[in-house]
C-alpha positions in Angstrom: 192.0 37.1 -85.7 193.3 33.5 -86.9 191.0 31.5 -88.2 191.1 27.7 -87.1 188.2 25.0 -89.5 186.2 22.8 -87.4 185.3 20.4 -89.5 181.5 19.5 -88.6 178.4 17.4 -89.8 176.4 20.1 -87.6 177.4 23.3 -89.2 173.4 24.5 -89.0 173.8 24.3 -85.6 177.0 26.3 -85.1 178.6 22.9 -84.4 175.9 21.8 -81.9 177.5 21.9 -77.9 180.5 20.4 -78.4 181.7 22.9 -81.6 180.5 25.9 -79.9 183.1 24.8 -76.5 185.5 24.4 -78.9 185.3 27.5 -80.9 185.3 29.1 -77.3 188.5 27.3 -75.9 190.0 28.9 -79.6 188.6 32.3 -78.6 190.2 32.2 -75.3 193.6 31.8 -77.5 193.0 34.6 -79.8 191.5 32.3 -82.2 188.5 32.2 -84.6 186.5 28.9 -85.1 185.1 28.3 -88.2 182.3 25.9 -88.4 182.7 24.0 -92.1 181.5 20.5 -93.0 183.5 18.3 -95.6 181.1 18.0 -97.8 180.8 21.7 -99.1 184.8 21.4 -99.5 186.2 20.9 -103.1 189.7 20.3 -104.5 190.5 21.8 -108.1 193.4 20.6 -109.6 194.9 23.6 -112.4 198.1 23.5 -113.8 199.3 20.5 -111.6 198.6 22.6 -108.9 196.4 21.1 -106.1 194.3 23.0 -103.9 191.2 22.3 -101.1 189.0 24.9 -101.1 187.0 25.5 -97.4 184.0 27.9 -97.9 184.8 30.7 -95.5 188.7 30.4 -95.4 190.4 33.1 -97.2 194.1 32.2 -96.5 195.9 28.6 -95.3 195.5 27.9 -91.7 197.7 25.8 -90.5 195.4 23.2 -88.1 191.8 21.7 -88.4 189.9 19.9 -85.4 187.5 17.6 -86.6 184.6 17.5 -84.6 182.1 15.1 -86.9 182.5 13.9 -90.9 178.6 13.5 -92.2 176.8 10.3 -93.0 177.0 9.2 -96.7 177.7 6.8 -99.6 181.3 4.8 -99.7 182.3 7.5 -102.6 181.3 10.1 -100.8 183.0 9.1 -97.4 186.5 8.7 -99.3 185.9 11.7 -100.7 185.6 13.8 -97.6 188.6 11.7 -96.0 190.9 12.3 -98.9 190.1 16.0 -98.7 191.7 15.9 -95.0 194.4 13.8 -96.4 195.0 16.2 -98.9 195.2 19.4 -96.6 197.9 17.0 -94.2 200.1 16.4 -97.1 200.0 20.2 -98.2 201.1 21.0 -94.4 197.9 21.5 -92.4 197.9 19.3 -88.7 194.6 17.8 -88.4 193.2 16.6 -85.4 192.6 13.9 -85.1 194.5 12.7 -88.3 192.7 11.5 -91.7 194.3 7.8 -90.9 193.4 7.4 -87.3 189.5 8.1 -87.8 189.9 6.1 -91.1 190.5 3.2 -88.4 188.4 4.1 -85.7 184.9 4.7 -87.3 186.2 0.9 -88.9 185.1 -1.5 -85.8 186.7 -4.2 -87.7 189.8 -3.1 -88.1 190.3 -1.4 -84.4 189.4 -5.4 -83.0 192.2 -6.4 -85.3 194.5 -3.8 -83.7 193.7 -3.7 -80.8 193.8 -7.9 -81.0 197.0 -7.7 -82.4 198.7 -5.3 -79.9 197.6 -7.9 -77.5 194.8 -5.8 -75.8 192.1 -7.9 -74.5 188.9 -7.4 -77.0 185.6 -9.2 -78.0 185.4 -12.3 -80.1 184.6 -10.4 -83.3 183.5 -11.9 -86.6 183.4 -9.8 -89.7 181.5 -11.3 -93.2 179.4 -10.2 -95.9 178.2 -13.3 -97.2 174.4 -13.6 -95.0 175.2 -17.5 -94.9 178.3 -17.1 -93.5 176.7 -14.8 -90.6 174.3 -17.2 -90.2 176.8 -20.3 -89.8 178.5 -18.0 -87.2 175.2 -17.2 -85.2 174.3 -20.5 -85.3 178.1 -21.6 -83.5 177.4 -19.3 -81.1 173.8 -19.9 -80.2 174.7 -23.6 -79.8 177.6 -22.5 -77.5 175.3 -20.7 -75.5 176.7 -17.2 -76.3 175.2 -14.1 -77.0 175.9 -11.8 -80.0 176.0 -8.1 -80.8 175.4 -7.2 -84.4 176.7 -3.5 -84.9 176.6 -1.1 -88.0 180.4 -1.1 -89.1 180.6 2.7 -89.6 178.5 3.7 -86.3 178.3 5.8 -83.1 176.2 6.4 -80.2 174.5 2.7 -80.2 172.3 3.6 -83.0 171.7 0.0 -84.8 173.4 -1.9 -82.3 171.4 -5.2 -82.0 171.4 -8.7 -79.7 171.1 -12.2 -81.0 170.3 -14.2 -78.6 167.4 -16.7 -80.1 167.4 -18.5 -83.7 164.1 -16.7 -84.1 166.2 -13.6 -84.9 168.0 -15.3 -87.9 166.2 -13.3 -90.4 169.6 -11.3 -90.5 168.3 -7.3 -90.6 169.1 -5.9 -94.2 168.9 -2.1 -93.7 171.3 1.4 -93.3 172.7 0.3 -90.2 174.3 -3.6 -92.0 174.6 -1.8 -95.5 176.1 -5.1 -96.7 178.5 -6.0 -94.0 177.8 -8.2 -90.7 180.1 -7.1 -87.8 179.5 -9.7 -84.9 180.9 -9.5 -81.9 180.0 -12.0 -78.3 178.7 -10.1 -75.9 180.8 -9.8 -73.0 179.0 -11.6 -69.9 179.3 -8.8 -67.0 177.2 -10.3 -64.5 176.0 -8.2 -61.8 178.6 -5.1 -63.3 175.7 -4.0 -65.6 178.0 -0.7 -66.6 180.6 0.3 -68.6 183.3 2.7 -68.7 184.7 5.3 -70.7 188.4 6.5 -70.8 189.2 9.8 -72.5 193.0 9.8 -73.6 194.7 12.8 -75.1 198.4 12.7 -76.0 198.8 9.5 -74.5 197.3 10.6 -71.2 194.1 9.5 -69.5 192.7 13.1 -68.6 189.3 12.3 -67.2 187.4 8.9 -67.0 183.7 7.8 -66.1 181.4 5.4 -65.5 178.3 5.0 -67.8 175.0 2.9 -65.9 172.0 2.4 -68.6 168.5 1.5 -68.0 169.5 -2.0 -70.6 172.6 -3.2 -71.5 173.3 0.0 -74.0 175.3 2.6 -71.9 175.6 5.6 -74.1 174.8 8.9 -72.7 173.2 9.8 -75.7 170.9 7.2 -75.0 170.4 8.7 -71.5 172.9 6.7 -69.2 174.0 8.4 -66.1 177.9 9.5 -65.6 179.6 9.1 -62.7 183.7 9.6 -62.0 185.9 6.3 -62.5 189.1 6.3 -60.6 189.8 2.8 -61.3 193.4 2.5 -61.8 193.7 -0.4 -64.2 190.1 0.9 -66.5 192.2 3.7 -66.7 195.6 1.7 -68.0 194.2 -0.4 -70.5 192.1 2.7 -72.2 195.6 4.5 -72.5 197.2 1.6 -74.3 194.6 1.1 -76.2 195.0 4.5 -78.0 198.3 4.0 -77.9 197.8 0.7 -79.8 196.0 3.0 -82.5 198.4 5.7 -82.5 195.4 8.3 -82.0 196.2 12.1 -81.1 193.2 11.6 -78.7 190.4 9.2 -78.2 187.6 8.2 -75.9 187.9 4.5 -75.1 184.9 2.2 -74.2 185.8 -0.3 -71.5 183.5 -3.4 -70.1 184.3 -5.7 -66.8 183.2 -9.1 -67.2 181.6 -10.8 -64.6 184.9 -12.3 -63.9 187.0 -9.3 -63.4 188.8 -9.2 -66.8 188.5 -5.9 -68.7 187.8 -5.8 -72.4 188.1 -2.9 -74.2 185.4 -2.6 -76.6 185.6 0.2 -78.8 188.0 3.0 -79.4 186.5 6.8 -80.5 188.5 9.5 -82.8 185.9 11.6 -82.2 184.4 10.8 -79.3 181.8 13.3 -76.9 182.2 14.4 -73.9 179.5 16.2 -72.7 178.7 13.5 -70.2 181.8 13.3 -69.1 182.1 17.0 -68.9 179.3 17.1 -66.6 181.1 15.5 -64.0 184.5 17.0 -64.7 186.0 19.9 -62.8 187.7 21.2 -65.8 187.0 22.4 -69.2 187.8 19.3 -71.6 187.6 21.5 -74.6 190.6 23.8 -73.3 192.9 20.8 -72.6 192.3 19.9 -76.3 192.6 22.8 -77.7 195.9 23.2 -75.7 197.4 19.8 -77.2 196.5 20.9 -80.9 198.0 24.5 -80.0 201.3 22.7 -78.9 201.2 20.5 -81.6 201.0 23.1 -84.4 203.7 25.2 -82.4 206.4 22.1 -82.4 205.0 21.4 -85.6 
């Protein structure tokens, strides 16, 4: 049987739910699914020959899937990115691409994308100085805004933080700032306390929801309830903003302010679905496993 890497930070687990739909949809294809994290990859470099070495995978497989990258220093992050880099330039398709989760898991750079492309985002400050971050909360305290402090490198709202009082100026110093303040005003949704998610592959918006917490966090790993969006222009603006990233697939976070407008707040190279899943009539692991399948084929 073929062998296909899914590149994992829960390889103990056998990928955890999502990897284990995955390395189904391959089995349904006639392929194997091989649960591998970055970090046991090496690269040896002999006689100007260059090669990555995945424990388990005896022969060159010509596509990956990466389902998570693991936690870790800056040198070891570059490390594992390069090693997907590496395997692109020696042939392999990786999905999603080395570059466009190089963006993503960057907040700061998807606002300037996305800001740039002309897609409605957040007032977003980035800084490492602490007295510049403080000269920045203190604008927008005395404009009568809110603030969102959120980890850089981050998922699944863990470390995400309001400012809202001067009594929080003692600016948090831990794993989830790790040097770098990334502020962004909170968007005022009035009486729409939800939010949205999009989830785009190959440029089309294949199934969308509606995410309600019990606080102004609305990630279903934080226990929000899913229900089916079928809002035409949620769905529009999540598809051009992974267009505006140039992203094999993505799940886009979407807020309505209180006014109506729609900003999009964060875009996802490799985003979960199991919420979403749980409210769609299909299997989202099959229709991504059939876009890398074409992919490699017209490759």
């Amino acid at each position: 049987m073929k062998v296909v890497p899914i590149f994992t930070d829960e390889v103990a687990q056998a990928g955890g739910w999502h990897g284990q739909s995955l390395a189904q949809a391959f089995s349904r294809r006639g392929w194997q699914a091989l649960m591998v994290s970055l970090d046991s990859c090496h690269v040896s470099i002999i006689d100007q020959i260059v090669q990555v070495h995945v424990p388990g995978l005896t022969q060159a497989a010509p596509m990956a899937f990466v389902r998570g990258v693991a936690a870790g220093s800056t040198q070891q992050i570059i490390t594992r990115m390069n090693i997907l880099h590496t395997l692109q330039r020696q042939g392999m398709l990786v999905y999603n691409p080395a570059r466009a989760i190089e963006i993503t898991v960057d907040k700061g750079l998807t606002s300037q994308l996305l800001a740039e492309q002309g897609i409605a985002t957040p007032n977003t400050w980035v800084c490492e100085h602490r007295g510049i971050a403080h000269g920045l909360m203190q604008e927008a305290l005395d404009a009568g805004k809110t603030l969102v402090i959120k980890p850089l490198f981050g998922s699944q709202g863990k470390g995400v933080r309001l400012i809202e009082e001067r009594k929080q100026f003692a600016l948090p110093q831990d794993q989830f700032v790790d040097g770098v303040y990334y502020l962004q005003e909170k968007i005022d949704c009035g009486l729409n306390q939800h939010d949205y998610r999009v989830f785009v592959v190959n440029g089309e918006p294949i199934a969308a929801m509606r995410r309600q917490g019990d606080n102004w966090l609305h990630n279903v790993a934080r226990g929000a309830r899913c229900t089916p969006c079928h809002e035409a222009d949620v769905i529009e603006i999540g598809v051009k903003a992974a267009q505006a990233i140039g992203i094999h697939y993505a799940g886009v976070d979407v807020m309505r302010d209180r006014h109506g407008k729609l900003w999009v707040i964060e875009v996802n190279s490799i985003p979960a679905w199991r919420g979403l899943q749980s409210i769609t009539g299909f299997d989202i692991a099959d229709v991504l496993v059939n876009d890398l399948l074409t992919r490699a084929q017209s490759a």
